[in-house]
Phi, psi and omega in degrees: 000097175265176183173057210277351204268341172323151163221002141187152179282126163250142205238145172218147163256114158290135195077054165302007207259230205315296223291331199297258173345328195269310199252267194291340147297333157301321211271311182303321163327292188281359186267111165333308181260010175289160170196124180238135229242328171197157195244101162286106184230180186264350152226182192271334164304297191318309193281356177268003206241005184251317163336314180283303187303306182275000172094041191252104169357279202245111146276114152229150222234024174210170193252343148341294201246349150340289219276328172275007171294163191270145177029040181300096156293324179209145209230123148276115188240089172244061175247144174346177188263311181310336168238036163276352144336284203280289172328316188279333188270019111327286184309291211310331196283347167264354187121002199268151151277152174234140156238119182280138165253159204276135017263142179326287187241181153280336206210143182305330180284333175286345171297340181274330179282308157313316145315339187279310204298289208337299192317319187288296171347324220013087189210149190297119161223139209240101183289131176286072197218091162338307193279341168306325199254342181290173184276323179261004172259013182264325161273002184258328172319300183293353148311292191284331155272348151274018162087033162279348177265024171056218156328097171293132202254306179229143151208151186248141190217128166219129180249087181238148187211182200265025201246033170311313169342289184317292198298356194239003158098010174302158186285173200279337198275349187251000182262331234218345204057223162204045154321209178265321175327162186266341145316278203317347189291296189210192195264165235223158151315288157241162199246162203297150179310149151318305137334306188306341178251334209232343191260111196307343194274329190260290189261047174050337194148171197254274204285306198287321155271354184255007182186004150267346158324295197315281167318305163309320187253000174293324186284321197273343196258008163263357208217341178071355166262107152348122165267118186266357174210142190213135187220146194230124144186147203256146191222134187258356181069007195072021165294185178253353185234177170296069207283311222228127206243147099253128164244147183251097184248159148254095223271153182290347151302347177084003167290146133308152214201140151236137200214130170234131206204114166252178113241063172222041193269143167312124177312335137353325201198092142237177192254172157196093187250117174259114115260123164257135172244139178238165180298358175226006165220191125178151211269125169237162198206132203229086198254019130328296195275350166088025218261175148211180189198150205208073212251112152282158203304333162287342176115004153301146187223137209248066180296135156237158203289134180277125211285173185270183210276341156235052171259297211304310196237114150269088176296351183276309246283343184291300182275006180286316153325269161000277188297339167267343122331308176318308197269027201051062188206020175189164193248148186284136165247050166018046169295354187253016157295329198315295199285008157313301212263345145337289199296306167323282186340299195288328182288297156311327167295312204292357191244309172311343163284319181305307187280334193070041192224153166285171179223146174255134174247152189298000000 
């Protein structure tokens, strides 16, 4: 799909708020060839007042009337989890490229029904998963899909972040502190709804969709591999959703998968630690820290320099994509099978906590 004769993309964000406002209105601003044409929020004051700040044509307070703007090409849907269902297969149903942020749906058949329309459409659609795009998960894909770590056998993962807050409805100055994180520098254009993070009706779950989402498609996207098994539980913290995460998957490759996941680690600290083993190598990886280290079957270990803090997580690099697809000048790396397959996870963990069981997925 080229579109070499294009000379700019028009772009609109639905869900202008924290995350919209923080990551992807910047990223559609700064592209030379981008033009973002319009803004969404649910009332009209808000949304004429982000309009104004960022220089945006059209406030609009619907996905209506978003999608009736002149010369729309592509719709960002960074809104609440409950209404990236409707909101995408809308845009999509008109013809828009979508980039979504994660988690994809509330439920796997709608991540499979949203894959049907795109297709039918042939139009770009994109899961918002950042860590897809740095230079060492770009090289560990290419490790691991050329046999150097031969069979994969295992892999361990522990994820952790500073957003418990988020789940107990804390104020902003009380989620992030003023550790090192790239939150913690200043106070954000907006800051995240109260609700958004804490009501299981709104956002699906609290750690298993707000950051193991994160973890899932990150796994489909180094390894190219399915989980055909999940077995889950969850400690909810005395939230109304899920702080302390653990999953056992199996992959159709036949690796084993561990997975440990809060978001309720000490402002002190967080992780993101990948080992993957395979029977002639395996890979250790900190993509907090942007670090990796690469041990071969003779026992050489090939470390690389650990990336700065917007190499490691580039919060741009997703709709930035987008739009150079649009305009042919980059290759679909089919993300939104990832965040397809995310959603198997997430949905199988959630029933394997409901049931005390493993699940098999077809």
């Amino acid at each position: 799909m080229r579109d070499t004769d294009r000379q700019t993309v028009g772009c609109a964000v639905v869900g202008a708020g924290w995350w919209g406002t923080e990551a992807h209105i910047p990223a559609i601003i700064r592209h030379p060839r981008a033009t973002l044409l319009a803004v969404q929020k649910r009332t009209r004051e808000a949304a004429e007042k982000v309009a104004e700040d960022f220089g945006v044509p059209f406030a609009c307070t619907t996905l209506d009337e978003v999608l009736a703007v002149a010369g729309l090409d592509a719709v960002v849907i960074s809104s609440t989890p409950n209404a990236h269902y409707p909101q995408a297969m809308a845009a999509l149903e008109k013809g828009c490229h979508v980039l979504i942020e994660k988690p994809m749906t509330m439920t796997a058949a709608q991540a499979e029904q949203l894959l049907h329309v795109a297709e039918k459409q042939g139009v770009h659609f994109l899961i918002s998963c950042p860590w897809h795009y740095t230079a060492r998960n770009i090289e560990a894909r290419r490790l691991i899909q050329t046999g150097a770590l031969g069979q994969l056998k295992m892999i361990s993962v522990l994820m952790t972040n500073f957003c418990g807050g988020l789940y107990r409805q804390q104020p902003w100055e009380e989620l992030f502190g003023d550790g090192d994180a790239f939150e913690s520098a200043s106070a954000p254009y907006q800051r995240p709804g109260r609700e958004s993070y804490s009501d299981p009706a709104v956002a699906g779950g609290g750690q298993i969709y707000c950051q193991v989402s994160h973890v899932a498609a990150h796994l489909a996207f180094l390894t190219g591999a399915r989980a055909i098994e999940v077995f889950a539980r969850f400690d909810q913290g005395g939230t109304q959703v899920d702080v302390y995460d653990t999953l056992n998957i199996k992959l159709d490759n036949g690796a084993l998968v561990a997975i440990a996941s809060t978001g309720a680690t000490m402002l002190s600290e967080r992780n993101y630690e990948v080992r993957i083993y395979g029977e002639q190598g395996m890979l250790h990886m900190e993509l907090w820290q942007g670090t990796m280290a690469y041990h071969d079957g003779s026992g050489k270990v090939r470390s690389y320099p650990a990336l700065d803090d917007s190499s490691a997580y580039p919060i741009h690099a997703p709709a930035q994509n987008l739009i150079d697809l649009i305009l042919g000048e980059a290759e679909n790396g089919r993300q939104m099978f990832l965040g397809a397959m995310a959603m198997d996870v997430i949905e199988a963990a959630c029933t394997s906590v409901a049931t005390g069981r493993n699940v098999t997925l077809p």
